[in-house]
The first five atom37 places (N, CA, C, CB, O) and aatype in JSON, in Angstrom:
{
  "aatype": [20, 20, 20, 20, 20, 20, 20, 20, 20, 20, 20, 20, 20, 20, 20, 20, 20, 20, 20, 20, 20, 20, 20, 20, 20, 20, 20, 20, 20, 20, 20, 20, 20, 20, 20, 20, 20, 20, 20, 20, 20, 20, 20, 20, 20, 20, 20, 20, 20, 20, 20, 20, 20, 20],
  "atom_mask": [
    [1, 1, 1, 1, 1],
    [1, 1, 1, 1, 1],
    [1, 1, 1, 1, 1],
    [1, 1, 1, 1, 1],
    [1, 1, 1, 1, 1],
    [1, 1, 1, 1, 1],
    [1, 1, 1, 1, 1],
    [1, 1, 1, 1, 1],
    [1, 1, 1, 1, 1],
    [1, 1, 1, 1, 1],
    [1, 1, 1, 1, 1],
    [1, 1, 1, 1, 1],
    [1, 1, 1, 1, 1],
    [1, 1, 1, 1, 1],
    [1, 1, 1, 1, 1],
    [1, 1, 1, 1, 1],
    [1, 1, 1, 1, 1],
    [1, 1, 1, 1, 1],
    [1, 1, 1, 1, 1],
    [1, 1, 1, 1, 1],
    [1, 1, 1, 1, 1],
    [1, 1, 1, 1, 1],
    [1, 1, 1, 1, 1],
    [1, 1, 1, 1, 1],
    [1, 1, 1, 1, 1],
    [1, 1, 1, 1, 1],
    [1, 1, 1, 1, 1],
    [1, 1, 1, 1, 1],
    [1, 1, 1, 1, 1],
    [1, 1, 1, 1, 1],
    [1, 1, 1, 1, 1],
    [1, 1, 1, 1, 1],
    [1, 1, 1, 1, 1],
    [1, 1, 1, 1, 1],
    [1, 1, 1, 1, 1],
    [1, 1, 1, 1, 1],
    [1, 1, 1, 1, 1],
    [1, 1, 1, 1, 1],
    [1, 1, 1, 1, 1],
    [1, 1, 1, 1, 1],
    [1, 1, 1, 1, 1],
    [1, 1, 1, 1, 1],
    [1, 1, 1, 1, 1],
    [1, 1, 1, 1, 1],
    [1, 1, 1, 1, 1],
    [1, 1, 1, 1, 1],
    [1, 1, 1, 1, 1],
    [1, 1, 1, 1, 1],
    [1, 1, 1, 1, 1],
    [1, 1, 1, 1, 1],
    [1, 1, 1, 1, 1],
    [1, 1, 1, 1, 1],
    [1, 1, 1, 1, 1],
    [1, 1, 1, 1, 1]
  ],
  "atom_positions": [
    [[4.57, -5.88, 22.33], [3.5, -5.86, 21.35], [3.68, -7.04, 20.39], [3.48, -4.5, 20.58], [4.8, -7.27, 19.95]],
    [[2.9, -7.62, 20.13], [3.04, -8.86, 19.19], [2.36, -8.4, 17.69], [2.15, -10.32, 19.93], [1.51, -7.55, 17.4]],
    [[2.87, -9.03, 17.17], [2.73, -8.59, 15.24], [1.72, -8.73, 15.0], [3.43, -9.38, 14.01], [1.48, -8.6, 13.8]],
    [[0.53, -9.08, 15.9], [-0.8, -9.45, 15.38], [-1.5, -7.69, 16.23], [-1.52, -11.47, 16.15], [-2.13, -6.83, 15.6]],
    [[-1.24, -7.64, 17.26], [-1.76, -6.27, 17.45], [-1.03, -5.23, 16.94], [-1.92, -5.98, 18.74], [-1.43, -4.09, 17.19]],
    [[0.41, -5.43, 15.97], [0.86, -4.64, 15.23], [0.37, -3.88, 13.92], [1.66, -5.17, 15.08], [0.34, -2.73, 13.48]],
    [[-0.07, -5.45, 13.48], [-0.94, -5.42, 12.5], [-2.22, -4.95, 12.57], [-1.0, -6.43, 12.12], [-2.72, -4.14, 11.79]],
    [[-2.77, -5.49, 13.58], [-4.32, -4.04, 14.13], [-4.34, -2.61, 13.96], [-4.59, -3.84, 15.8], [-5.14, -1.85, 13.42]],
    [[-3.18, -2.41, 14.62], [-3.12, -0.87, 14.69], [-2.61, -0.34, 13.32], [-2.12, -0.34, 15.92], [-3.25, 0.67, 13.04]],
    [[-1.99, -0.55, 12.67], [-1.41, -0.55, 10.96], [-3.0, -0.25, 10.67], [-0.52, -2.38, 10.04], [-3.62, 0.81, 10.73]],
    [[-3.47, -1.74, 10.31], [-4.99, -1.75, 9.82], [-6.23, -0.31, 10.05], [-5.58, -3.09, 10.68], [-6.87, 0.57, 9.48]],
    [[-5.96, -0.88, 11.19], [-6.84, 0.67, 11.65], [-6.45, 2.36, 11.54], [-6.99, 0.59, 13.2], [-7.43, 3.09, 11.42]],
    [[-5.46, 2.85, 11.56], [-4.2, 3.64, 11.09], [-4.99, 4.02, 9.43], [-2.4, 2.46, 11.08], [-5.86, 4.86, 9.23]],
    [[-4.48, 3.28, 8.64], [-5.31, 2.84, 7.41], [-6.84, 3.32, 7.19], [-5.36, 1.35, 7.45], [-7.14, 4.24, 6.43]],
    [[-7.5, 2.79, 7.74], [-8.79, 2.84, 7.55], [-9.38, 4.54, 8.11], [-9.4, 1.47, 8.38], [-10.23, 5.33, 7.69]],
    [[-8.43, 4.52, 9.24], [-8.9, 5.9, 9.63], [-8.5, 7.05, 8.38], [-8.13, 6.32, 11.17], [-9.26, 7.96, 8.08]],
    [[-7.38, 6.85, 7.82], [-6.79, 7.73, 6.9], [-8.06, 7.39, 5.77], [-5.02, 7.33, 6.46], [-8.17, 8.44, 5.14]],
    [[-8.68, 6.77, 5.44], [-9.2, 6.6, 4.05], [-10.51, 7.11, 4.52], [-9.15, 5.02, 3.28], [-11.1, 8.02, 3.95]],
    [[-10.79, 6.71, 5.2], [-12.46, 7.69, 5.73], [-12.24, 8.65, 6.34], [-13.6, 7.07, 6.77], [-13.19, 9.18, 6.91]],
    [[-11.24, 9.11, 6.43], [-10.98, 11.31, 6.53], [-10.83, 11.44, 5.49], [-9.58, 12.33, 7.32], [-11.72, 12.22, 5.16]],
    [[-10.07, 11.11, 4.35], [-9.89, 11.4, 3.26], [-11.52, 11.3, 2.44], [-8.71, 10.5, 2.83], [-11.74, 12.42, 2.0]],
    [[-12.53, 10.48, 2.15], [-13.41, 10.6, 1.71], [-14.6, 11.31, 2.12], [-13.47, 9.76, 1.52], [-15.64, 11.58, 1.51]],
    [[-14.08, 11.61, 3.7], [-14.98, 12.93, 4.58], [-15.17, 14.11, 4.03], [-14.35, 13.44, 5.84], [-16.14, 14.87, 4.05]],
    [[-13.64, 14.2, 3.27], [-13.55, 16.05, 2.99], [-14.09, 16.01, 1.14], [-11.2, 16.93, 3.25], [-13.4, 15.47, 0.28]],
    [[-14.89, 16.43, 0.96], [-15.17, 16.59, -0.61], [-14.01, 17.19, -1.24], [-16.44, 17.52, -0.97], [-13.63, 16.34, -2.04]],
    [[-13.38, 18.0, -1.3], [-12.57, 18.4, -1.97], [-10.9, 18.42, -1.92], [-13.04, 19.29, -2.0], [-9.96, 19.17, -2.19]],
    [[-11.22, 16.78, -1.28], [-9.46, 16.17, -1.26], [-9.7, 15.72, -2.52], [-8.79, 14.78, -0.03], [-10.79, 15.71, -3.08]],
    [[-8.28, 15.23, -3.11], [-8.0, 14.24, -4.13], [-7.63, 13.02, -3.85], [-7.15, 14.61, -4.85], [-6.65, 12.4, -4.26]],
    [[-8.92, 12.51, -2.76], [-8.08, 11.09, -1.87], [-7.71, 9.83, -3.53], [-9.84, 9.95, -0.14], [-6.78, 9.05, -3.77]],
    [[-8.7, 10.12, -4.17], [-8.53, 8.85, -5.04], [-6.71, 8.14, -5.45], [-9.37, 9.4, -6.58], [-6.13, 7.07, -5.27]],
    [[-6.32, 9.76, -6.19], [-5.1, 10.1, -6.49], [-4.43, 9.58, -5.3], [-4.92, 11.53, -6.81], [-3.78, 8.53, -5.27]],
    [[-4.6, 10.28, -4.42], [-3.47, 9.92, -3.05], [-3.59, 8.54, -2.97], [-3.85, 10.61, -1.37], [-2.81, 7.82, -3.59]],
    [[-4.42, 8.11, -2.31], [-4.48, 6.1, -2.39], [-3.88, 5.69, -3.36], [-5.95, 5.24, -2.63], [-2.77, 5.17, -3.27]],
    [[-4.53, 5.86, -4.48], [-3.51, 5.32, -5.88], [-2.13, 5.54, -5.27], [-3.67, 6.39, -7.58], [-1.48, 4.69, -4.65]],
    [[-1.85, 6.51, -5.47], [0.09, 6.45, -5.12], [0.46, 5.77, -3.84], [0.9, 8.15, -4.85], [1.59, 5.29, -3.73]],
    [[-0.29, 5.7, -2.98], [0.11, 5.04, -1.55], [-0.05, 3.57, -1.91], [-0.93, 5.52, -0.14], [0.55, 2.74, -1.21]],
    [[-1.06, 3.02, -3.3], [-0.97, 1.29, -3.11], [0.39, 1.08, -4.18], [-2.76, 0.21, -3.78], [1.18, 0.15, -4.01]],
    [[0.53, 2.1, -5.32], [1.51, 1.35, -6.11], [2.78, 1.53, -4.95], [1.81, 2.06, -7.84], [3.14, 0.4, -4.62]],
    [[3.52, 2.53, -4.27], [4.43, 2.29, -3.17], [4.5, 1.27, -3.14], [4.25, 2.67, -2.03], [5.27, 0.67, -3.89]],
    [[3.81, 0.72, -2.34], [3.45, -0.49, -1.18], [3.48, -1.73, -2.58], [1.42, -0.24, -0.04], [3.68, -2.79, -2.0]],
    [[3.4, -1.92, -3.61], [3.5, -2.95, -4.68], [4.68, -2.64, -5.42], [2.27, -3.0, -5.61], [5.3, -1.6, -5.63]],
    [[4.86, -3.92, -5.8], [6.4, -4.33, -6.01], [6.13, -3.7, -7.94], [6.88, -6.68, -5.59], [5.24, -3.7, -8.8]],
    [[7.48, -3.28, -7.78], [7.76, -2.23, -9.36], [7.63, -2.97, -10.87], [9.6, -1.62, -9.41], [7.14, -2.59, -11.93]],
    [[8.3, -4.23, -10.44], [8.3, -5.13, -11.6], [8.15, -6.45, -10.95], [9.6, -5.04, -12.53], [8.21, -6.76, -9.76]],
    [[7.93, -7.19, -12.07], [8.4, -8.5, -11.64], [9.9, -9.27, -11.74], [7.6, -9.23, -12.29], [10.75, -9.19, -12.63]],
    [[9.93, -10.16, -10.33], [11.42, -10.52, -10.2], [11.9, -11.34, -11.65], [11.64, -11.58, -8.73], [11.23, -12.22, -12.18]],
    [[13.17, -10.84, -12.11], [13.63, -11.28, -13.22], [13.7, -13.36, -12.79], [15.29, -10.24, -13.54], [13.49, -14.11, -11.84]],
    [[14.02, -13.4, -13.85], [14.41, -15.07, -13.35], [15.89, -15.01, -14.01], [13.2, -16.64, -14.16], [16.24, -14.38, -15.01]],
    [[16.61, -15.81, -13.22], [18.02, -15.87, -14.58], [17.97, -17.05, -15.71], [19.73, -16.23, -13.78], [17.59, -18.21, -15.56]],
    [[18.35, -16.56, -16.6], [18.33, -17.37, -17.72], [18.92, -18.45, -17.87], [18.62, -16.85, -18.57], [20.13, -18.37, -17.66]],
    [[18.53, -19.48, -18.17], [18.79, -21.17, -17.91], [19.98, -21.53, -19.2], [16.97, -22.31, -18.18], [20.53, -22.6, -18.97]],
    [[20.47, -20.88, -20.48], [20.75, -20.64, -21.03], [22.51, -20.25, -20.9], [19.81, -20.13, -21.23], [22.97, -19.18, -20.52]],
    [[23.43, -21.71, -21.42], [25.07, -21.92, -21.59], [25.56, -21.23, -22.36], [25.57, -23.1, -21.99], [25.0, -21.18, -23.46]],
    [[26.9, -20.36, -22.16], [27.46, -19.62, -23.22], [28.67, -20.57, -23.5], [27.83, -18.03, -22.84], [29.47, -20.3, -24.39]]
  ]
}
């Protein structure tokens, strides 16, 4: 399998989950997505080290 039809099926995987989720009226897909994109996004930003001689 090559990373480009890896990435298809991911994609699609995805998409299927978000249009079942907006199928059923009385999921809380909004909530759920929300928590599934911050996951997937990075927590903070990477520190830098300080340029700064003791």
């Amino acid at each position: 399998m090559t990373y480009h039809a890896y990435l298809q099926g991911m994609l699609r995987r995805e998409i299927t989950r978000v249009m079942a989720c907006y199928a059923d009226p009385d999921s809380d897909c909004e909530l759920q997505l929300l928590k599934r994109a911050l996951a997937y996004s990075p927590r903070q930003e990477p520190k830098t080290p300080s340029l700064r001689v003791e």
